[in-house]
C-alpha positions as CSV (number, residue, x, y, z in Angstrom):
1,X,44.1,-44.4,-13.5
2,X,46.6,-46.6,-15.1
3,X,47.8,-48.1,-11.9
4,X,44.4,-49.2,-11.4
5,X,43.8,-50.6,-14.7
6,X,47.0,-52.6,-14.2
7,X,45.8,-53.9,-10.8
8,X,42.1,-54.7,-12.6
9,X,43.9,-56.3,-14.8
10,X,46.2,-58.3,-12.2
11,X,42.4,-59.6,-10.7
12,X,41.3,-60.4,-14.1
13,X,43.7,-62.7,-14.6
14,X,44.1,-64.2,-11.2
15,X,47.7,-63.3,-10.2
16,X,46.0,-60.8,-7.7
17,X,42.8,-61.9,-5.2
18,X,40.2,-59.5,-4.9
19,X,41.2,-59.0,-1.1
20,X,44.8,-58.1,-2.1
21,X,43.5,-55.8,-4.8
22,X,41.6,-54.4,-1.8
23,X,44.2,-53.9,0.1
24,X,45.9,-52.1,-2.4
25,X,42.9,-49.9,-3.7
26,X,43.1,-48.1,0.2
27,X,46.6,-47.0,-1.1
28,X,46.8,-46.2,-4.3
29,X,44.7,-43.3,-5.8
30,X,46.0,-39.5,-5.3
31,X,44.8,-37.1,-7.7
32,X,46.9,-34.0,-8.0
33,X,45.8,-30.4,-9.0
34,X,49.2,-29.4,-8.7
35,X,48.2,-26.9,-5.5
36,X,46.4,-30.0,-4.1
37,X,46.6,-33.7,-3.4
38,X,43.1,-34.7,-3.2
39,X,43.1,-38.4,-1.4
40,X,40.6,-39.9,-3.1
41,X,39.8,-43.0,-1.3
42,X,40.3,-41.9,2.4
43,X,36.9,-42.7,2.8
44,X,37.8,-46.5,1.5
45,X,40.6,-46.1,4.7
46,X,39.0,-44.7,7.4
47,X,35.2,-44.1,6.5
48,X,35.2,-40.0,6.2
49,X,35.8,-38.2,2.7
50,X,38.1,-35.9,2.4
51,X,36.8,-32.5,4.3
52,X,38.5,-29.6,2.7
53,X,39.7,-26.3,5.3
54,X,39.0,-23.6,3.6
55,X,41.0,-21.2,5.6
56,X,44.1,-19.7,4.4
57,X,43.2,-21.3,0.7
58,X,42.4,-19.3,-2.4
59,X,38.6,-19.2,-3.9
60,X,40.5,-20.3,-7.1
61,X,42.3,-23.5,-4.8
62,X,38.9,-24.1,-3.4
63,X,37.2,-24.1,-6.9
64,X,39.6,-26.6,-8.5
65,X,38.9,-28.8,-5.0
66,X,35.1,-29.0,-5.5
67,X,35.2,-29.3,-8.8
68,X,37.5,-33.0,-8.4
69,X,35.4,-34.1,-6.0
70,X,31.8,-32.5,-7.4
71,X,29.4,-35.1,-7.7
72,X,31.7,-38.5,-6.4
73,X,30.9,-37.7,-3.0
74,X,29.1,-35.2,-0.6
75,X,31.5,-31.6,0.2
76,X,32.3,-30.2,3.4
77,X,34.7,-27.0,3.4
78,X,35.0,-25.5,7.3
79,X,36.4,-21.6,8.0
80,X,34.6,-20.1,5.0
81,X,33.9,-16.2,5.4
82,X,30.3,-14.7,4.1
83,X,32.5,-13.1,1.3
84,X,34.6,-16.2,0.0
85,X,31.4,-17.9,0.0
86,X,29.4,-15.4,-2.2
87,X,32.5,-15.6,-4.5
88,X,32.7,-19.7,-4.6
89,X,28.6,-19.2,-4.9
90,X,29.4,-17.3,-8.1
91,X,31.3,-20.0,-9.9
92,X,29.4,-23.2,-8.6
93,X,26.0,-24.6,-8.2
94,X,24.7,-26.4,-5.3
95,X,26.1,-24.7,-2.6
96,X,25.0,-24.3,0.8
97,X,26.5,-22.0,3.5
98,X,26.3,-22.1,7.4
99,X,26.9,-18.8,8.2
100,X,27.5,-19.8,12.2
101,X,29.3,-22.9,11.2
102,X,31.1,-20.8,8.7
103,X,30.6,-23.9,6.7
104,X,29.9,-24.5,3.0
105,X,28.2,-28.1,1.9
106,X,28.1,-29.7,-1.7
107,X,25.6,-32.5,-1.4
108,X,25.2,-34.5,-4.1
109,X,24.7,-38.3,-2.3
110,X,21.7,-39.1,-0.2
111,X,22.7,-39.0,3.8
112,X,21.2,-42.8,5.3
113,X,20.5,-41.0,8.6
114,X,21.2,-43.6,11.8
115,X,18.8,-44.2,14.8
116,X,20.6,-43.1,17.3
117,X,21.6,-39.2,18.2
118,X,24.3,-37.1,18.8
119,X,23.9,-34.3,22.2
120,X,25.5,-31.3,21.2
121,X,25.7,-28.7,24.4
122,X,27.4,-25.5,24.8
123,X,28.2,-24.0,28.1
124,X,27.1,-20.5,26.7
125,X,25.4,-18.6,23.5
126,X,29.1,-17.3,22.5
127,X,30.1,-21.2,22.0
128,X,26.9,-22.1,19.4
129,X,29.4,-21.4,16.4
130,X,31.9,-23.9,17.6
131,X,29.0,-26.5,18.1
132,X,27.2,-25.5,15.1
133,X,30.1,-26.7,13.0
134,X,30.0,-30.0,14.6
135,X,26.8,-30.2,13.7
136,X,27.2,-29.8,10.2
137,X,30.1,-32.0,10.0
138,X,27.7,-35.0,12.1
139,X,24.3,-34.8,9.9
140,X,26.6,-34.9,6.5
141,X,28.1,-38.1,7.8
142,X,24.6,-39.7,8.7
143,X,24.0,-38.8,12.5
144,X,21.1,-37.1,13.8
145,X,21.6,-33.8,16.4
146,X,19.9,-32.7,19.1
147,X,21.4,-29.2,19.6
148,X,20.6,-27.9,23.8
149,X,22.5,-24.4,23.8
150,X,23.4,-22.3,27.2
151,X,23.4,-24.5,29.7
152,X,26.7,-23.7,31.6
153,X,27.2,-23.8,35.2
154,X,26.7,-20.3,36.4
155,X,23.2,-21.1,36.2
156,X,23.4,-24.9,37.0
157,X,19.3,-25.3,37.4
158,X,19.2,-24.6,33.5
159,X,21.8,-27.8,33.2
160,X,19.5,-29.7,35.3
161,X,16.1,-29.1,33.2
162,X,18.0,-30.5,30.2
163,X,18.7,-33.7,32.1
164,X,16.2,-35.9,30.4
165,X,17.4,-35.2,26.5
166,X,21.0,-35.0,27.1
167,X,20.3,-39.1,28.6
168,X,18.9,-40.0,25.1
169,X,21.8,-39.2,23.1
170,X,24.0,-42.4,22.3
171,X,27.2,-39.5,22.7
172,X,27.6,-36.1,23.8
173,X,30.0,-33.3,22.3
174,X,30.1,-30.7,25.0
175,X,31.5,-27.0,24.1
176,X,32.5,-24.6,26.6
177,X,34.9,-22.1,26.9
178,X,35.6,-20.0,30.3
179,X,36.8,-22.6,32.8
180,X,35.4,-25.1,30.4
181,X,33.6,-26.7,34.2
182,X,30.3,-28.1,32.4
183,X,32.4,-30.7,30.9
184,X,33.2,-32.3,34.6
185,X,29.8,-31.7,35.8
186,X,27.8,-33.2,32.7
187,X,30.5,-35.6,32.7
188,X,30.1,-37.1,36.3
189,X,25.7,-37.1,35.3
190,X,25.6,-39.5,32.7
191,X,27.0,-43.0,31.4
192,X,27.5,-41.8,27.5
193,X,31.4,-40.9,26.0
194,X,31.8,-37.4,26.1
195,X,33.6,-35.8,23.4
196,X,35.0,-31.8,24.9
197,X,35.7,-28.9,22.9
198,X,37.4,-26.0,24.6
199,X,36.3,-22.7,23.1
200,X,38.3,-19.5,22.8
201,X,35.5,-17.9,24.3
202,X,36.7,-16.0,27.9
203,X,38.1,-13.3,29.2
204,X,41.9,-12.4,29.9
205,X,42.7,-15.5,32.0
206,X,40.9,-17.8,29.4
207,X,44.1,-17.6,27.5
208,X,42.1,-17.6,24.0
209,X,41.1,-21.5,25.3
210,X,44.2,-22.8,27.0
211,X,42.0,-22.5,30.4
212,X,39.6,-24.5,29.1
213,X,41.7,-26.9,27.4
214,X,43.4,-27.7,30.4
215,X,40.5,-27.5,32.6
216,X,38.4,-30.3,30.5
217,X,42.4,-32.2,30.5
218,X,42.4,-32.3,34.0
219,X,38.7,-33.4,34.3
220,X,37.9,-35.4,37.2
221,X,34.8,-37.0,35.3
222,X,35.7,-40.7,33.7
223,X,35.2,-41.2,30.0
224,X,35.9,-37.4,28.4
225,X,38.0,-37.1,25.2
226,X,39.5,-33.6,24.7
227,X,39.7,-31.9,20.9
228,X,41.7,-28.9,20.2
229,X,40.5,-25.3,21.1
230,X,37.5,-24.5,18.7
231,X,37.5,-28.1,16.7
232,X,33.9,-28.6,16.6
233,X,34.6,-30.0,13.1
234,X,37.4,-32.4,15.3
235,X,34.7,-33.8,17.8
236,X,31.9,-34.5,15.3
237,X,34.5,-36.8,13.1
């Protein structure tokens, strides 16, 4: 806080313009909880808050987290387990779990929602967790869904029904796992960006995603943008 007083204080008195104090603002604040570095203005940089992974940290890491950032801005934590939310749910107030997202939310801003929607399409039922955390992660950062589930190429004609909605969406996040083929085929159908997520989901030969990675790599469709095996959180930002 005293480097910002000190730069407030530089405006004040002119030796600093407000568009250099800008430019130094996107910079400056960390605040340390010793375990964590919370960046504090990321949002200033790049237009996302912070989004804390909960996976591998301690309920007591994840505590002192929210409770820097409770009430500044809305809270996204993604790889939460049932149990390490009932015990965050003990200590603090407010929050809301996704238990197919595995996704715990703090919301303490108001979400301006825009027009236009996001398509979110999985391949197959056992990829809905994977999408459902994109979900989560679009809506808290103001973007409407329209979630069409199953529609994978083994039973193309289903793909096909769904034509109509999937062309309404301004861009589509497609989730497959498998051969990860519904990315080429949806991809080569419409005239939006297409945003793939390879899933883990497959059998023996799906090499827990690579398949699909490198399937949706090697797409012969034009405009698709590969994430990393199970991002959904990835693809929504």
């Amino acid at each position: 806080m005293k480097e910002i007083e000190k730069l407030l204080n530089r405006i004040k008195s002119g030796e600093t313009s407000i568009e250099e104090g800008m430019e130094e603002l996107k910079y400056l604040p960390i605040k340390s909880l010793h375990h964590t570095l919370i960046d504090t203005h990321r949002e200033l940089r790049n237009g996302f808050t912070e989004v804390i992974y909960g996976e591998s940290k301690s309920v007591e890491q994840m505590v002192d987290i929210i409770n820097a950032q409770k009430g500044k801005c809305n809270i996204l934590i993604t790889r939460i387990s049932q149990e390490v939310f009932n015990k965050l749910n003990d200590k603090i107030d407010g929050l809301e779990y996704n238990p197919i997202a595995r996704t715990v939310t703090h919301i303490s801003q108001e979400i301006n929602y825009k027009d236009s929607t996001i398509g979110i399409i999985t391949a197959g039922t056992s990829d809905i967790p994977v999408a459902e955390e994109a979900k989560v992660t679009c809506e808290l950062f103001g973007n409407k869904t329209e979630m069409i589930y199953d529609v994978g190429v083994a039973g193309l004609h289903r793909l096909i029904s769904r034509l109509e909605s999937i062309k309404k969406a301004k861009v589509l996040i497609i989730v497959a796992g498998m051969e990860g083929a519904l990315v080429s085929v949806l991809g080569g159908l419409v005239n939006q960006p297409v945003i793939a997520v390879p899933t883990s989901v497959g059998y023996g030969a799906n090499f827990e995603g690579i398949s699909a990675l490198l399937g949706m790599l090697n797409s012969c469709a034009s405009g698709v943008t590969v994430v990393n095996i199970d991002n959904g959180f990835g693809a929504a930002i």
